[in-house]
Backbone and ligand atoms as CSV (ligand in chain L), in Angstrom:
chain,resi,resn,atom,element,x,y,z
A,1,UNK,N,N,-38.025,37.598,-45.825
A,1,UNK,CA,C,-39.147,37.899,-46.727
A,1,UNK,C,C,-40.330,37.007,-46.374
A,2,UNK,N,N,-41.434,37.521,-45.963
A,2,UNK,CA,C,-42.826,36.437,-45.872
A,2,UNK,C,C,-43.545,36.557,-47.120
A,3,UNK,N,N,-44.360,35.920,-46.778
A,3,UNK,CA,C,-45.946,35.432,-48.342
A,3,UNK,C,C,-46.760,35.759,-47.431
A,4,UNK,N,N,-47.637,35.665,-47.969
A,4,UNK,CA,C,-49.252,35.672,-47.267
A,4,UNK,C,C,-49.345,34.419,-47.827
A,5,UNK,N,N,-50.212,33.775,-46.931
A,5,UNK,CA,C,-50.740,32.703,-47.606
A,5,UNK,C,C,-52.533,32.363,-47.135
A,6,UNK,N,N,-53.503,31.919,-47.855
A,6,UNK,CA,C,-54.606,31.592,-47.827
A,6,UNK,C,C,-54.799,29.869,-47.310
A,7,UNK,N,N,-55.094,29.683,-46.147
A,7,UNK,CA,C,-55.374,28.265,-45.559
A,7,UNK,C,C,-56.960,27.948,-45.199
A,8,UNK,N,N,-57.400,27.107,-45.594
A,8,UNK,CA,C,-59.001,26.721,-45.610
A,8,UNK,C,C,-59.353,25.482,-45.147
A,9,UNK,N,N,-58.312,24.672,-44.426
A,9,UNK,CA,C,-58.621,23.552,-44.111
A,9,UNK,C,C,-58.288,23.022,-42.365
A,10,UNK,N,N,-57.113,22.149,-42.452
A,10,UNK,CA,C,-56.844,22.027,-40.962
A,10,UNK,C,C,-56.043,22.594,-40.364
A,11,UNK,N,N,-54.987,23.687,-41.914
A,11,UNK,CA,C,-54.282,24.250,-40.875
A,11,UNK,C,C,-55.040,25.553,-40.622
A,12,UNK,N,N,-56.096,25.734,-40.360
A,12,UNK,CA,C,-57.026,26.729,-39.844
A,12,UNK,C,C,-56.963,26.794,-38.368
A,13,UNK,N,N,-57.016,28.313,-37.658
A,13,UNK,CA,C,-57.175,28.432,-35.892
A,13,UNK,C,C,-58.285,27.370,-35.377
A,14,UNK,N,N,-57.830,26.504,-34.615
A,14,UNK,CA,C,-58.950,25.565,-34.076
A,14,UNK,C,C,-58.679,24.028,-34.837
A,15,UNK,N,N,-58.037,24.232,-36.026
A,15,UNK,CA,C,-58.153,23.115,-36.626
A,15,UNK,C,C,-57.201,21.849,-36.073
A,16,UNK,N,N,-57.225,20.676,-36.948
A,16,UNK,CA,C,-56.674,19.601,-36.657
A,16,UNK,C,C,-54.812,19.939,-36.397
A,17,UNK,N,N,-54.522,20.501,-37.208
A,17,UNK,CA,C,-52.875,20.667,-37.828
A,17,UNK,C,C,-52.483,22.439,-37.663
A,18,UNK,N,N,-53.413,22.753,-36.846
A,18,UNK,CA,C,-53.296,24.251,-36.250
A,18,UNK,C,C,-51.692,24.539,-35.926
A,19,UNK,N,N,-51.123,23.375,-35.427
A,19,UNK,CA,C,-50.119,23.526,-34.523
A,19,UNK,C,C,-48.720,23.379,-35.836
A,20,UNK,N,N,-49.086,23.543,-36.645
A,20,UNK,CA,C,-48.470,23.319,-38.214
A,20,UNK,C,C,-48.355,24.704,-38.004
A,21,UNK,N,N,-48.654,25.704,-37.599
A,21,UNK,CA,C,-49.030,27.024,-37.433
A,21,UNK,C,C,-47.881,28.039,-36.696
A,22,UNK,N,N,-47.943,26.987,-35.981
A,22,UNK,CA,C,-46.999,27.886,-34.743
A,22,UNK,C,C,-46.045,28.615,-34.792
A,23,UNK,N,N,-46.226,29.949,-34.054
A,23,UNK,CA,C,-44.187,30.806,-34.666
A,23,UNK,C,C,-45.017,31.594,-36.280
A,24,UNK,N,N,-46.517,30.663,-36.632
A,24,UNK,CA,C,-46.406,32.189,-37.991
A,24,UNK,C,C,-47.712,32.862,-37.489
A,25,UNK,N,N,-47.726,34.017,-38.305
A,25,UNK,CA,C,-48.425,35.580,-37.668
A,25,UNK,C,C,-50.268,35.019,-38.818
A,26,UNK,N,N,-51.297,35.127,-37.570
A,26,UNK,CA,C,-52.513,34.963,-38.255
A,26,UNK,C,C,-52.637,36.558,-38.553
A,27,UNK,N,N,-53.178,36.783,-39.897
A,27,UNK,CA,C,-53.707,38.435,-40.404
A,27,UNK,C,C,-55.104,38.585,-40.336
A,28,UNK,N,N,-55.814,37.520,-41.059
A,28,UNK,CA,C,-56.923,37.597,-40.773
A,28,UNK,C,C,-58.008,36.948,-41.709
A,29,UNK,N,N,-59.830,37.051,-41.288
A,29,UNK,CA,C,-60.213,36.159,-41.790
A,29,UNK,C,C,-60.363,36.378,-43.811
A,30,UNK,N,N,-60.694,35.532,-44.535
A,30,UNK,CA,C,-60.666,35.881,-45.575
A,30,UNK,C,C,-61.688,34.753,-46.677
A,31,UNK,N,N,-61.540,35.225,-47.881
A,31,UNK,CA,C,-62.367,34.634,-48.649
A,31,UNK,C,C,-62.019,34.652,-49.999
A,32,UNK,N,N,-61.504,33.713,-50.810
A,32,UNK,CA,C,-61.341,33.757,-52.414
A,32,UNK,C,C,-62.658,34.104,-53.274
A,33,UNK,N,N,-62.180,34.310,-54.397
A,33,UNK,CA,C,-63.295,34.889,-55.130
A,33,UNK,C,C,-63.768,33.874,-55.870
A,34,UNK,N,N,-64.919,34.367,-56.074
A,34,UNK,CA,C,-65.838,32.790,-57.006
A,34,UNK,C,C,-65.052,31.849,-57.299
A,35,UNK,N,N,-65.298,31.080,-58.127
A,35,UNK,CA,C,-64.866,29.946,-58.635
A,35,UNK,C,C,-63.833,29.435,-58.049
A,36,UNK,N,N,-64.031,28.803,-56.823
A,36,UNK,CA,C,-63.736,27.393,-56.463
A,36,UNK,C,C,-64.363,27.123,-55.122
A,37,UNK,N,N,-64.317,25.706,-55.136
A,37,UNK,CA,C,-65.080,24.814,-54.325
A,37,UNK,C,C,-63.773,23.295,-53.736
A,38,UNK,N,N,-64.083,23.550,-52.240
A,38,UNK,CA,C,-63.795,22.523,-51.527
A,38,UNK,C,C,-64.487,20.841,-51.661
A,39,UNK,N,N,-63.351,19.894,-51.673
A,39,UNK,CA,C,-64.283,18.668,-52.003
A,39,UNK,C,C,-63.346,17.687,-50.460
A,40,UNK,N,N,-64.132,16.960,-50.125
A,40,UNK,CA,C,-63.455,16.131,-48.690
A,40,UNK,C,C,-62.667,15.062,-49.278
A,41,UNK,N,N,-61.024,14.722,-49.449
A,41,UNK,CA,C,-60.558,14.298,-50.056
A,41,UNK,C,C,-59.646,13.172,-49.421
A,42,UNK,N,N,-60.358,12.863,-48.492
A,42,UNK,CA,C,-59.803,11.979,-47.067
A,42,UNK,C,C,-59.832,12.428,-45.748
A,43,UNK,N,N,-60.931,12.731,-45.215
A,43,UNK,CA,C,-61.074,13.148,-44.280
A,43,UNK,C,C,-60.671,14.684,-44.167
A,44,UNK,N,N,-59.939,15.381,-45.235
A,44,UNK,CA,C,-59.708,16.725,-45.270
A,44,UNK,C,C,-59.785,17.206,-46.373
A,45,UNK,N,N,-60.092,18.485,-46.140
A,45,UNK,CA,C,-60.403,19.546,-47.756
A,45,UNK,C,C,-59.064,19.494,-48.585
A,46,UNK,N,N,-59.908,19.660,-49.797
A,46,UNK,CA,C,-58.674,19.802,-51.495
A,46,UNK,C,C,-59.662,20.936,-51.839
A,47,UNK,N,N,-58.905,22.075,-52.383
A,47,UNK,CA,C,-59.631,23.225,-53.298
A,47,UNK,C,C,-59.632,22.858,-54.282
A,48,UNK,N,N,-60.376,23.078,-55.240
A,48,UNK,CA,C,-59.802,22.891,-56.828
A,48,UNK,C,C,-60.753,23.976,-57.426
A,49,UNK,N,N,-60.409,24.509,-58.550
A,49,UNK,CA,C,-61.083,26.131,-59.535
A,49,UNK,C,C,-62.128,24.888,-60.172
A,50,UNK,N,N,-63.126,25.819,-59.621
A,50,UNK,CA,C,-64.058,25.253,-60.369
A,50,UNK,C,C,-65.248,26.970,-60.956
A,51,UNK,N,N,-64.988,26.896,-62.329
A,51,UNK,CA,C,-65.535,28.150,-62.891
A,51,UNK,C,C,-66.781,28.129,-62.546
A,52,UNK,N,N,-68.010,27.614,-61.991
A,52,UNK,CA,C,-69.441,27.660,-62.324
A,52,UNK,C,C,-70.003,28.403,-60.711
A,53,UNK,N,N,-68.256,28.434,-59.740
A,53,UNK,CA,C,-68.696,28.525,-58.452
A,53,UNK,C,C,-68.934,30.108,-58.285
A,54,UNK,N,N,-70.084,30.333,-57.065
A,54,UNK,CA,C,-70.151,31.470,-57.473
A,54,UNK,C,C,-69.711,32.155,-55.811
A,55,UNK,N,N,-69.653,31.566,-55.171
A,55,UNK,CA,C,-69.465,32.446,-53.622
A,55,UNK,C,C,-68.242,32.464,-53.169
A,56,UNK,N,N,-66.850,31.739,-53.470
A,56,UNK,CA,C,-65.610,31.713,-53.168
A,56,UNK,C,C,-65.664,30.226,-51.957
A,57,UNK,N,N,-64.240,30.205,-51.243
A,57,UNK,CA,C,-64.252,29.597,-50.148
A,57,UNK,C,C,-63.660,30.451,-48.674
A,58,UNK,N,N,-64.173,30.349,-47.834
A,58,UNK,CA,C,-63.695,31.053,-46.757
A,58,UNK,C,C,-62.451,30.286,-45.996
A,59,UNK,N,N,-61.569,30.991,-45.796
A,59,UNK,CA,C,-60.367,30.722,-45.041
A,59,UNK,C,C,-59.953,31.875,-43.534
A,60,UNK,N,N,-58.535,31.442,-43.942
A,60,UNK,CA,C,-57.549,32.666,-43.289
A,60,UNK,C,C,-56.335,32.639,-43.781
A,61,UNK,N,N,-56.086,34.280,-43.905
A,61,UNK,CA,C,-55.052,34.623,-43.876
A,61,UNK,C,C,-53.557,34.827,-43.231
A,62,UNK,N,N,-52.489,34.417,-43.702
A,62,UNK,CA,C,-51.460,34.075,-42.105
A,62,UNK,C,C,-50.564,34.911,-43.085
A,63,UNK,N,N,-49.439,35.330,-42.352
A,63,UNK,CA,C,-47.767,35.578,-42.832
A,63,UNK,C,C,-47.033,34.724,-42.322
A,64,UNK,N,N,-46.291,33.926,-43.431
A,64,UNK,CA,C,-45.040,32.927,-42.974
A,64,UNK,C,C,-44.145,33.334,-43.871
A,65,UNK,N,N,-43.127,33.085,-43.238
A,65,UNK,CA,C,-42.006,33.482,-43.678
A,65,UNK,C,C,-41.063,31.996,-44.363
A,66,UNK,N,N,-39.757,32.177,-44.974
A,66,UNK,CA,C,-39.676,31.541,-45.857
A,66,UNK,C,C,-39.377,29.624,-45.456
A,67,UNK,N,N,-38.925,30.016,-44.031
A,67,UNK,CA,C,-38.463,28.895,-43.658
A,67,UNK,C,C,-39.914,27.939,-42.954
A,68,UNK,N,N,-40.847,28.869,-42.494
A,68,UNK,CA,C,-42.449,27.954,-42.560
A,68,UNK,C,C,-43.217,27.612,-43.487
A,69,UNK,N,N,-42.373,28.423,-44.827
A,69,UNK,CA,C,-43.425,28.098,-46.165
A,69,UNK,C,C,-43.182,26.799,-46.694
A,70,UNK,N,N,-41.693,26.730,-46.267
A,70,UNK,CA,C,-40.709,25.020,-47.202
A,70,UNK,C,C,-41.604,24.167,-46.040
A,71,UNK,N,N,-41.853,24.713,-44.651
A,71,UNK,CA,C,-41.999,23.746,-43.660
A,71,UNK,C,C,-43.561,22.650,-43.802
A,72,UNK,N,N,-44.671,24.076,-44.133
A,72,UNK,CA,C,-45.394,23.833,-44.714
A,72,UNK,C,C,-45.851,22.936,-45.943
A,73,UNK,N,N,-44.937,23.350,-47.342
A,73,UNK,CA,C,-44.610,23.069,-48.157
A,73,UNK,C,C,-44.710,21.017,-47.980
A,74,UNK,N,N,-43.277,20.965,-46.810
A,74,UNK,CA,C,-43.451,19.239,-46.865
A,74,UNK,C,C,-44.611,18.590,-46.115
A,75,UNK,N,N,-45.336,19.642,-45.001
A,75,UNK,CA,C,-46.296,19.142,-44.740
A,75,UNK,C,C,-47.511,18.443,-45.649
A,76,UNK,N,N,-47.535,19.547,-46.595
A,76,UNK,CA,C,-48.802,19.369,-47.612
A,76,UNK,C,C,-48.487,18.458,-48.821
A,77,UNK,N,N,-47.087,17.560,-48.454
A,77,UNK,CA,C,-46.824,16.750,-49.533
A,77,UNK,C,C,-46.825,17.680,-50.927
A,78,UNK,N,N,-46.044,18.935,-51.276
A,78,UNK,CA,C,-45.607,19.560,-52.500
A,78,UNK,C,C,-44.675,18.625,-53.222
A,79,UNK,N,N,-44.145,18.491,-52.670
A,79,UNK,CA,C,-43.476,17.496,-53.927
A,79,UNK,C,C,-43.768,16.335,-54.272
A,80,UNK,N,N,-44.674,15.799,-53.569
A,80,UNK,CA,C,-45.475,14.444,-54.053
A,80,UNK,C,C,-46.758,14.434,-54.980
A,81,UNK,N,N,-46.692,15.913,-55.098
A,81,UNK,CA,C,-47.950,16.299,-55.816
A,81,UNK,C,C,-49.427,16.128,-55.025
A,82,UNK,N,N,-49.571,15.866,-53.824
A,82,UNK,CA,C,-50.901,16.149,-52.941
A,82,UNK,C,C,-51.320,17.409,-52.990
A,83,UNK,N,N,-50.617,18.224,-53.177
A,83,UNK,CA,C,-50.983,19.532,-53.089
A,83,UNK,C,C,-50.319,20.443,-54.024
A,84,UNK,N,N,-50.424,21.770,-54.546
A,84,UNK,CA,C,-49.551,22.213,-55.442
A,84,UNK,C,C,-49.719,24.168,-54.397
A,85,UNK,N,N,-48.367,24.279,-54.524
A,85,UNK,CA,C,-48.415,25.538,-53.931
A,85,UNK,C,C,-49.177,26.614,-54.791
A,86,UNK,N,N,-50.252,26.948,-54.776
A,86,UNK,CA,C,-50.336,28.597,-56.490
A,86,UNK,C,C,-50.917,30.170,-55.659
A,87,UNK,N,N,-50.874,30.901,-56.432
A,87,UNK,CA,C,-51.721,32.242,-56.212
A,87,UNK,C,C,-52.809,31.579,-56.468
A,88,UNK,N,N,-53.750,32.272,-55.188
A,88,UNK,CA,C,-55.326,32.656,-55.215
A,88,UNK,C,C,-56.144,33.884,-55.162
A,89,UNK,N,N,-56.409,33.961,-56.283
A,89,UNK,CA,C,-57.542,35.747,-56.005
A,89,UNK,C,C,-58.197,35.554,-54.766
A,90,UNK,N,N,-58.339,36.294,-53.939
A,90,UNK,CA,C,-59.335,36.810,-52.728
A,90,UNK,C,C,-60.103,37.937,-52.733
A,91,UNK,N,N,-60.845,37.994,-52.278
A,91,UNK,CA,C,-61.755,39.013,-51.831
A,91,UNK,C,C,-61.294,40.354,-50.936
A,92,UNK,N,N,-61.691,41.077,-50.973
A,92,UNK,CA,C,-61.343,42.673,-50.360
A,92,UNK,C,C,-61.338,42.022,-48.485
A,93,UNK,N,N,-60.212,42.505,-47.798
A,93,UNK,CA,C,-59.349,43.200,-48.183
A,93,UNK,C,C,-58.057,43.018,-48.912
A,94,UNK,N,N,-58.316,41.674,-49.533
A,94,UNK,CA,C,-56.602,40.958,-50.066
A,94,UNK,C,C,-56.753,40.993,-51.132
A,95,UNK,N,N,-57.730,41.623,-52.101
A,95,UNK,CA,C,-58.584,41.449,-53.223
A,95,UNK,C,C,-56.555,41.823,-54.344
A,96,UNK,N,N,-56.082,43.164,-53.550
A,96,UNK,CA,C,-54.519,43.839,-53.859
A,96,UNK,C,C,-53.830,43.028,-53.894
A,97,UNK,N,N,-53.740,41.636,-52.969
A,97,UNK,CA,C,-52.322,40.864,-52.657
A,97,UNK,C,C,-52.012,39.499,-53.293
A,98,UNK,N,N,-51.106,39.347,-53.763
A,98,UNK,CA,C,-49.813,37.792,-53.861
A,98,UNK,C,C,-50.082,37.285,-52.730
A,99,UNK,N,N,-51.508,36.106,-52.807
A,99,UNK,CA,C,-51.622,35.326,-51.535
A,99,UNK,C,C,-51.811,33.809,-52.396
A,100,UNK,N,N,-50.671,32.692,-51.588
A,100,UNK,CA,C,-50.920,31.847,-52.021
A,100,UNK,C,C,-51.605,30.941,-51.350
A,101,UNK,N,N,-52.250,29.722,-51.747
A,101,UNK,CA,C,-53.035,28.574,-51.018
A,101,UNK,C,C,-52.186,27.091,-51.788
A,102,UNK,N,N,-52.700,26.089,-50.872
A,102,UNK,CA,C,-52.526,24.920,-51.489
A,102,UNK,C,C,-53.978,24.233,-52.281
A,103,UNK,N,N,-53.791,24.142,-53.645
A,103,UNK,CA,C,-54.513,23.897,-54.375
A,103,UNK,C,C,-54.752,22.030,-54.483
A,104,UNK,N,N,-55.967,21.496,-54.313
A,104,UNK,CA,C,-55.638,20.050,-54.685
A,104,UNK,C,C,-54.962,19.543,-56.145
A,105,UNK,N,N,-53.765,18.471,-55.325
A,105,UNK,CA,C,-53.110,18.082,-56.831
A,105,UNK,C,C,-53.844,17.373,-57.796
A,106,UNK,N,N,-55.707,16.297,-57.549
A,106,UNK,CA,C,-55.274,15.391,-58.352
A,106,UNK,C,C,-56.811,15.692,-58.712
A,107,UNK,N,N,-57.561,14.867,-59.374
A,107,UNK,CA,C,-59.221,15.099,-59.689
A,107,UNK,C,C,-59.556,14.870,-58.344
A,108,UNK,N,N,-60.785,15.161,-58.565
A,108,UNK,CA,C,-61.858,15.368,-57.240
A,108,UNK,C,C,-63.151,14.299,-57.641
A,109,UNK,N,N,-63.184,13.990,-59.011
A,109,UNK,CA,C,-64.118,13.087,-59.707
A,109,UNK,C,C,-64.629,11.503,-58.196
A,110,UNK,N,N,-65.714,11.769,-57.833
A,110,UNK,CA,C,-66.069,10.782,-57.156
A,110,UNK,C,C,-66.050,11.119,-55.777
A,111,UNK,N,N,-65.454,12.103,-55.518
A,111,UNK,CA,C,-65.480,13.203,-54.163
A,111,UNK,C,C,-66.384,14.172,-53.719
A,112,UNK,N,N,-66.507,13.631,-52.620
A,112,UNK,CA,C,-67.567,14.696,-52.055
A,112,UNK,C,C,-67.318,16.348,-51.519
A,113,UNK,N,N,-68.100,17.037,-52.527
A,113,UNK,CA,C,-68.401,18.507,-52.440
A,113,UNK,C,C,-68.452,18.763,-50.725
A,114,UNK,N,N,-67.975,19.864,-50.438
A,114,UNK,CA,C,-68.174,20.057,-49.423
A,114,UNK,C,C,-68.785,21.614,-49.041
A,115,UNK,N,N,-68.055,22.307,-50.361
A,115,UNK,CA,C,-68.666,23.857,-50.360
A,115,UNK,C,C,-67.739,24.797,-50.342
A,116,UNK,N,N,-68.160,25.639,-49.339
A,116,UNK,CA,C,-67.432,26.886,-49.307
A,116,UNK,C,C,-66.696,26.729,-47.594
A,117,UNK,N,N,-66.752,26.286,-47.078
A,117,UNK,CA,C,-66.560,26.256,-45.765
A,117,UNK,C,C,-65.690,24.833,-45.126
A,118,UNK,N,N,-65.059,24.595,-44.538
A,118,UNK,CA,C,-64.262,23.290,-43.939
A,118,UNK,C,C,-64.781,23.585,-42.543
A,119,UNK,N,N,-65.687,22.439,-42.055
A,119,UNK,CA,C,-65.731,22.486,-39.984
A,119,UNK,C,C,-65.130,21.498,-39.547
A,120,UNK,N,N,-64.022,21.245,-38.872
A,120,UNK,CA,C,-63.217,20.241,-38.263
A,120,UNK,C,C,-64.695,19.148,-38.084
A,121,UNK,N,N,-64.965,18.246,-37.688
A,121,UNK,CA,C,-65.817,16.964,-37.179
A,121,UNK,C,C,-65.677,17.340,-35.854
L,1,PCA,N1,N,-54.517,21.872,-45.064
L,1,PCA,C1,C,-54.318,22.991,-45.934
L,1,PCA,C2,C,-54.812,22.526,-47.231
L,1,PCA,C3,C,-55.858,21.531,-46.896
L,1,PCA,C4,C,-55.617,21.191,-45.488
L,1,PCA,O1,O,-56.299,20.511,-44.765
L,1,PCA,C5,C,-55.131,24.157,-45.412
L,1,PCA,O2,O,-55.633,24.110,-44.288
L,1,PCA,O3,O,-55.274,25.137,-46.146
């Protein structure tokens, strides 16, 4: 059984932790719907819902299957609470689908906004 999942940061094509990637299927590019915004949370993006946002954040879309999702999963520190696995609304064409992202676990208070977009440095 795979997920879709929504990635916006390094494990993005090109990115730092791309290779976090490997063995799962890219679908394609994508975009959540309004309200939320990327903040730089150590040198890498944290999403967090923020209602006032109005353009979404741009990512991509991948299929992993169950044994890259746990793999993933310890990458992004899930159980340490760095990250929290959830559903994210997206934009057409996924606007239909159960796509999840990693959401930042903790405040963003004192963090720098970054937008809608993550560019490796
Ligand atoms: N890695 C995950 C979450 C933030 C990060 O840098 C991603 O690319 O979606």
């Amino acid at each position: 059984m795979s997920e879709l999942l929504f990635v916006y940061g390094t494990l993005k094509r090109g990115g730092r932790n791309q290779r976090q990637m490997a063995g799962l299927a890219f679908v394609g590019p994508a975009r959540t719907q309004p309200g939320f915004r990327l903040y730089d949370v150590g040198g890498y993006p944290g999403l967090v819902a923020e209602p006032d946002e109005r353009n979404g954040v741009s990512g991509e879309v991948w299929s992993v299957d169950a044994a890259g999702l746990a793999r993933l999963d310890r990458f992004e520190g899930v159980a340490e609470g760095l990250y929290r696995r959830e559903v994210v609304p997206l934009q057409s064409p996924f606007a239909d689908h159960v796509v999840f992202t990693y959401v930042f676990g903790s405040a963003v208070t004192g963090r720098r906004a970054i937008g809608e977009e993550w560019r490796e440095a």
